[in-house]
SEDREN-485437 format. One line per field, with one value per residue (C-alpha): x, y, z; residue number from 1; residue in one letter. Coordinates in Angstrom, 2 decimals. Layout:
<guros>
px <- c(X, ...)
py <- c(Y, ...)
pz <- c(Z, ...)
resi <- c(NUM, ...)
resn <- c(A, ...)
</guros>
This chain:
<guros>
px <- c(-9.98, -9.59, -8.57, -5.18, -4.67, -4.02, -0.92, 0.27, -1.11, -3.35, -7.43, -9.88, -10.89, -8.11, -5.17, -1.65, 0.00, -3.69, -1.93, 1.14, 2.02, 0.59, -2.43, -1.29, 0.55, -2.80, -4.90, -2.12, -2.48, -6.40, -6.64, -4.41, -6.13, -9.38, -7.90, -6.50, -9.62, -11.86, -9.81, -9.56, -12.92, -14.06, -11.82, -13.34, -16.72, -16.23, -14.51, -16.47, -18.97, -20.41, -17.11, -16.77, -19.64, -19.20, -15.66, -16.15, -18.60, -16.84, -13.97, -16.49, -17.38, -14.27, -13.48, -16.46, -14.86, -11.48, -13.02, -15.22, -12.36, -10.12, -13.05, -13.16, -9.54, -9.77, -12.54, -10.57, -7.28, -9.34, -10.94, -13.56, -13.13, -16.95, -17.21, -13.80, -13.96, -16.98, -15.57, -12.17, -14.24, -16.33, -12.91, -11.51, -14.85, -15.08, -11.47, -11.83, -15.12, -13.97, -10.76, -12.58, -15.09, -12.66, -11.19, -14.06, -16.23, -13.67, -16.24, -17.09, -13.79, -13.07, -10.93, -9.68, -10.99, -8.91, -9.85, -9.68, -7.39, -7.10, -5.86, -2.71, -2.60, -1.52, 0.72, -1.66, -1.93, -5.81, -5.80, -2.66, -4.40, -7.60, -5.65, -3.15, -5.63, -7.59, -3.84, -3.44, -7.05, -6.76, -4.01, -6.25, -8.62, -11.01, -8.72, -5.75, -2.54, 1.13, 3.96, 6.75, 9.34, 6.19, 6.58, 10.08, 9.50, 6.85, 8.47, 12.13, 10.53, 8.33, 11.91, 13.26, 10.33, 10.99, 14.53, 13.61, 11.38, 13.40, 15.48, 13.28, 11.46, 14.96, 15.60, 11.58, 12.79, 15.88, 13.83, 10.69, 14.14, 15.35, 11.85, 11.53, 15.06, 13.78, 10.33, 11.31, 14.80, 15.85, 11.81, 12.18, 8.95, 6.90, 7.32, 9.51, 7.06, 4.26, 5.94, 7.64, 5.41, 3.05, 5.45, 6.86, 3.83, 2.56, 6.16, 5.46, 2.59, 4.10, 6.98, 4.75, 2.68, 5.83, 7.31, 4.03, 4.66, 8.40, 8.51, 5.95, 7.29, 10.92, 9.74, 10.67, 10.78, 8.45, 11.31, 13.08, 9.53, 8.87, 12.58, 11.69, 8.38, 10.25, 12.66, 10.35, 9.80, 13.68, 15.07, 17.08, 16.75, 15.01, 18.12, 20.39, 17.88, 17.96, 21.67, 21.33, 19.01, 20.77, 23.90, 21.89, 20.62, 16.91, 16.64, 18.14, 15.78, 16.93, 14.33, 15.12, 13.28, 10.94, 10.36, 7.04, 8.54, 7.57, 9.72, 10.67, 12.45, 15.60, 15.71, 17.28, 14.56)
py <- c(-45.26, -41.97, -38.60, -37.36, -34.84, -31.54, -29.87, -29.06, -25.49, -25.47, -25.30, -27.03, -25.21, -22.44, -21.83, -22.30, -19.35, -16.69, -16.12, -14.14, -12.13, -8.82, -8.87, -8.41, -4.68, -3.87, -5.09, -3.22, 0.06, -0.56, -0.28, 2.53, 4.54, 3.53, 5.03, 8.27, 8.94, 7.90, 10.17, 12.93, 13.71, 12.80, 15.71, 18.18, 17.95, 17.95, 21.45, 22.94, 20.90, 24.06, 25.10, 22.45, 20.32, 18.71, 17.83, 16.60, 14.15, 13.29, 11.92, 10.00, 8.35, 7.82, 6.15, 3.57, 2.84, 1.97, -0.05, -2.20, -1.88, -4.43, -6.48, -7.21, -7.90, -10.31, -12.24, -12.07, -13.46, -16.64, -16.72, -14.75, -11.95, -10.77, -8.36, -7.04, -6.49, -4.30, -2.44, -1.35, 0.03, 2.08, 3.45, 3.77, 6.45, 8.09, 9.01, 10.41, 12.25, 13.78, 14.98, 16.45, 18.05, 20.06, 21.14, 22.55, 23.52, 25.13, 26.64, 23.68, 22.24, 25.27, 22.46, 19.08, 16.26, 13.04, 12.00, 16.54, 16.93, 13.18, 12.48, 14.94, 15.31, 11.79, 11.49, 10.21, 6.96, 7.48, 7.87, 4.56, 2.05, 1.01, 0.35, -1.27, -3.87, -4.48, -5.19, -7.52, -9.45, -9.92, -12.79, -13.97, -16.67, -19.42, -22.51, -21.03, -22.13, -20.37, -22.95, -22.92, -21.15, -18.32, -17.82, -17.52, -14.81, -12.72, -12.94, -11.63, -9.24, -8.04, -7.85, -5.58, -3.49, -3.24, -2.14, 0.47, 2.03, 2.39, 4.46, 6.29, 7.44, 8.78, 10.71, 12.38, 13.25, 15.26, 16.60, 18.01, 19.27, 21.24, 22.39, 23.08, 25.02, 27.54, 28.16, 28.65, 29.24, 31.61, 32.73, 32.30, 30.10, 26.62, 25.30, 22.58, 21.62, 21.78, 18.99, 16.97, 16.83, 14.66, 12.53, 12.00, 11.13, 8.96, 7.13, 6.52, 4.61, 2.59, 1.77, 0.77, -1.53, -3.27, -3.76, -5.42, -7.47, -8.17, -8.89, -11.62, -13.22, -13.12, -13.79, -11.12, -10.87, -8.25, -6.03, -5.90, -5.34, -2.38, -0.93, -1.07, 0.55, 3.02, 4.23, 5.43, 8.79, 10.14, 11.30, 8.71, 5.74, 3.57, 3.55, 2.38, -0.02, -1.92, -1.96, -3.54, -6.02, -7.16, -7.42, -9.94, -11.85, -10.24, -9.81, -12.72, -15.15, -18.69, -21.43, -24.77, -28.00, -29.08, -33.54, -32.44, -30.78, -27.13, -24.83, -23.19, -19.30, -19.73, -16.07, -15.01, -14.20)
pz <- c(-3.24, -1.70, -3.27, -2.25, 0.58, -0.10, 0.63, 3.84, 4.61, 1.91, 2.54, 0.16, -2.35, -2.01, -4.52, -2.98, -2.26, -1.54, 1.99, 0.61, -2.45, -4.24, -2.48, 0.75, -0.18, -2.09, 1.58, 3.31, 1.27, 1.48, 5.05, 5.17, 3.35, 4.66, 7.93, 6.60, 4.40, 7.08, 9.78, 7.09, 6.50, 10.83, 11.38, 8.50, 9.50, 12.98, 12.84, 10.39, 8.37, 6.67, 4.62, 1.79, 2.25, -1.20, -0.60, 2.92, 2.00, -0.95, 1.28, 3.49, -0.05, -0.39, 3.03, 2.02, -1.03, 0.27, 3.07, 0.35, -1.72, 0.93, 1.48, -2.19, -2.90, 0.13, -1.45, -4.83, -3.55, -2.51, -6.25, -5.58, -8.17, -8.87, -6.66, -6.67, -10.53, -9.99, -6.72, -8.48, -11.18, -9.38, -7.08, -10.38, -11.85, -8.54, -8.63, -12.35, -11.39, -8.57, -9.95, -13.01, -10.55, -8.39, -11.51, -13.32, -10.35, -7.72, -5.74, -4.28, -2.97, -0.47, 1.12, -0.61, -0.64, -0.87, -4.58, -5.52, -8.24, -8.91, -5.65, -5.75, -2.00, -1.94, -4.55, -6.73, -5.10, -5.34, -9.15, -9.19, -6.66, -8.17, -11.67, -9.97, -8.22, -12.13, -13.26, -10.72, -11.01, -14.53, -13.39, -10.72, -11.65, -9.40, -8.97, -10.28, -8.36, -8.15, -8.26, -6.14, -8.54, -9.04, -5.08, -5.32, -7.79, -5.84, -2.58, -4.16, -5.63, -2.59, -0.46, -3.87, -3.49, 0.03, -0.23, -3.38, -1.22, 2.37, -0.29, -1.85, 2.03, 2.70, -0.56, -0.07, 3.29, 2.19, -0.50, 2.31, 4.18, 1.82, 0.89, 4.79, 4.86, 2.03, 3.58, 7.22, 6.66, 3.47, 3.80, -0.59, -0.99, -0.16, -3.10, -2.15, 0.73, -1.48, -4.08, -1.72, 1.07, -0.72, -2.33, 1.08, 2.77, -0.18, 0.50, 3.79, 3.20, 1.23, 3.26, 6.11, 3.99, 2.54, 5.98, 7.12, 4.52, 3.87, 7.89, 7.38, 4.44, 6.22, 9.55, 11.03, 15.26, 16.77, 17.69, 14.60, 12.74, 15.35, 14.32, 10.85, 11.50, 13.78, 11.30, 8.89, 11.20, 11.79, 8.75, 6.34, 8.80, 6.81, 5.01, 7.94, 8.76, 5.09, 5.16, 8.73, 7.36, 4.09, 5.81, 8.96, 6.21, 7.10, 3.26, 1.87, 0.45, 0.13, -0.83, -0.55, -0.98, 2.09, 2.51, 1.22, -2.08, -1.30, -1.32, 2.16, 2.81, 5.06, 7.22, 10.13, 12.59)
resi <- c(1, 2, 3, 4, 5, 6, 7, 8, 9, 10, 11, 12, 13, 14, 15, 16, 17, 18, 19, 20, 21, 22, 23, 24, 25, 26, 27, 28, 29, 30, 31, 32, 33, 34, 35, 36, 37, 38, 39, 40, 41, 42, 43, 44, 45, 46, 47, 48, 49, 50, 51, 52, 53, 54, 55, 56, 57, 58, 59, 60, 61, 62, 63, 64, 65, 66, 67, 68, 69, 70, 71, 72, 73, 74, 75, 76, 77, 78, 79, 80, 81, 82, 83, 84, 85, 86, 87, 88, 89, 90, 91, 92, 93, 94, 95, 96, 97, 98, 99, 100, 101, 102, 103, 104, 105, 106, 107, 108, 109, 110, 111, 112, 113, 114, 115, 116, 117, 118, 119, 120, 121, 122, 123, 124, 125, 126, 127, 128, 129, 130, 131, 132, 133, 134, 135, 136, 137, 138, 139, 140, 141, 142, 143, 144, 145, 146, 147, 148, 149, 150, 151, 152, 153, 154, 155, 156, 157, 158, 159, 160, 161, 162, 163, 164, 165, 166, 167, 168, 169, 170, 171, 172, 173, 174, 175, 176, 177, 178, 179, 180, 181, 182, 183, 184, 185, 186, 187, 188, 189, 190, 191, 192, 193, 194, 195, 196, 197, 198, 199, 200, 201, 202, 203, 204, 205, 206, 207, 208, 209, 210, 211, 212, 213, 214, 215, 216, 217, 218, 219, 220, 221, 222, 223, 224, 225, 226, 227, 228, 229, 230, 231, 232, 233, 234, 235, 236, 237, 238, 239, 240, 241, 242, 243, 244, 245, 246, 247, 248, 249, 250, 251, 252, 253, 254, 255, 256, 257, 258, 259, 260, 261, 262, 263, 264, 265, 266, 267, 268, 269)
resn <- c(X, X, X, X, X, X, X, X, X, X, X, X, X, X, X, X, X, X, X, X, X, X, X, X, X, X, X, X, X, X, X, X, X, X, X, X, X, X, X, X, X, X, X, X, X, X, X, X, X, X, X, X, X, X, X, X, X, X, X, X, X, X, X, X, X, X, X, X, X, X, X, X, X, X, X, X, X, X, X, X, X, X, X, X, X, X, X, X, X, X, X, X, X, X, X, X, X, X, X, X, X, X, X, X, X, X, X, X, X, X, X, X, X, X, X, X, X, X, X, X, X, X, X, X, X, X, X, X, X, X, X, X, X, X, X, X, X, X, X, X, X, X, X, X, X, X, X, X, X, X, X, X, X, X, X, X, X, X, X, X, X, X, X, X, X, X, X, X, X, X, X, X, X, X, X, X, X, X, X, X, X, X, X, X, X, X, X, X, X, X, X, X, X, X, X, X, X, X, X, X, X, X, X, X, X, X, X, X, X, X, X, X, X, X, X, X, X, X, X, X, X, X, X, X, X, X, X, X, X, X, X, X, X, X, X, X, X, X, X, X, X, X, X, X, X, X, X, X, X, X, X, X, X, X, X, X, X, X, X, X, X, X, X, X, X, X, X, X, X)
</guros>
């Protein structure tokens, strides 16, 4: 007698569902900021190494980290969770370190660095990320499988997240324009730059990662994933674009029950 065949789209070995889900926005945000960190501190010691050397090489660290960071929630969304338990960890202490450090001992961050001040310049993402991947691999576990209704679940609330952000981009954008129209404007302070400059660029991130990810899960064509990308730059478009979307049925999800039992998302391309 033979054993039965797995699933349809399902590898040996692999729980149903390690393709889609949380992980993806943490591999998303991962590679993001393994770009921006990476880019940040190419650019600092290219034009002038000498002036913070501390903090410049502190944001190389921390370009390492987020690169080792998405190769270990990779290996944990396939059950592999070792390494990923002990990477987070160590994100999670250099953040705290470093944040401590460029409080205490000023002198040495003549120029940020991305984790200074517990990763302020980003919104605290920095600071947010590494506890939300431990939060998220304390439900992983080897040969643990998601059933169909769990699917349902994550990918609704993936297209909510979506939608909460694309708002949320456009009120951080009228915030840095107001903030812009007392600096350059009225000439009465950067204070409103300062605050939501930040908090609009952390937004941004996270709008492109959930895009990546909500036009995968609804199947998205190329062009209407390169609008959504798109509107993330002209002010309060991201918020056209999701009322677009939800009224096209791009945000609707809709399972219903495959010949093989599974469930399967009905989108409009």
């Amino acid at each position: 007698m033979t054993a039965p065949a797995p699933a349809s789209g399902t590898a040996p070995g692999t729980a149903p569902g390690t393709r889609s889900g949380p992980h993806q926005v943490l591999l998303l945000v991962y590679a993001l900021f393994t770009l921006a960190a990476g880019a940040r501190s190419g650019v600092q010691l290219a034009v002038d190494p000498g002036r913070a050397p501390v903090a410049y090489a502190l944001s190389v660290v921390a370009a390492l980290t987020y690169a080792l960071g998405w190769v270990a929630i990779r290996r944990a969304s396939v059950g592999r969770t070792g390494f990923a338990r002990w990477m987070l960890w160590v994100e999670l202490g250099g953040v705290v370190v470093v944040g401590v450090l460029s409080l205490v001992r000023r002198d040495w961050f003549a120029e940020p660095s991305v984790w200074s001040d517990f990763g302020i310049g980003y919104g605290f993402v920095p600071l947010v990320l590494p506890v939300t991947g431990l939060l998220w691999l304390r439900r992983q576990a080897p040969g643990r499988s998601q059933d169909p209704v769990t699917m349902v679940t994550v990918h609704r609330r993936i297209v909510t997240a979506f939608r909460v952000v694309a708002l949320l981009e456009a009120v951080s954008w009228l915030g840095l324009l107001v903030g812009m129209f007392f600096k350059y404007v009225t000439e009465s302070g950067e204070v409103g730059v300062q605050v939501f400059g930040p908090i609009h660029g952390t937004v941004f991130i996270a709008y492109v990662a959930l895009t990546l990810v909500t036009a995968r899960l609804q199947r998205w064509s190329l062009p209407v994933t390169v609008v959504a990308l798109a509107c993330s730059i002209p002010p309060f478009a991201t918020v056209a674009f999701e009322v677009w979307a939800q009224r096209t049925g791009r945000l609707t999800v809709s399972p219903a029950a495959s010949p093989e039992g599974r469930p399967e998302f009905t989108t409009a391309p």
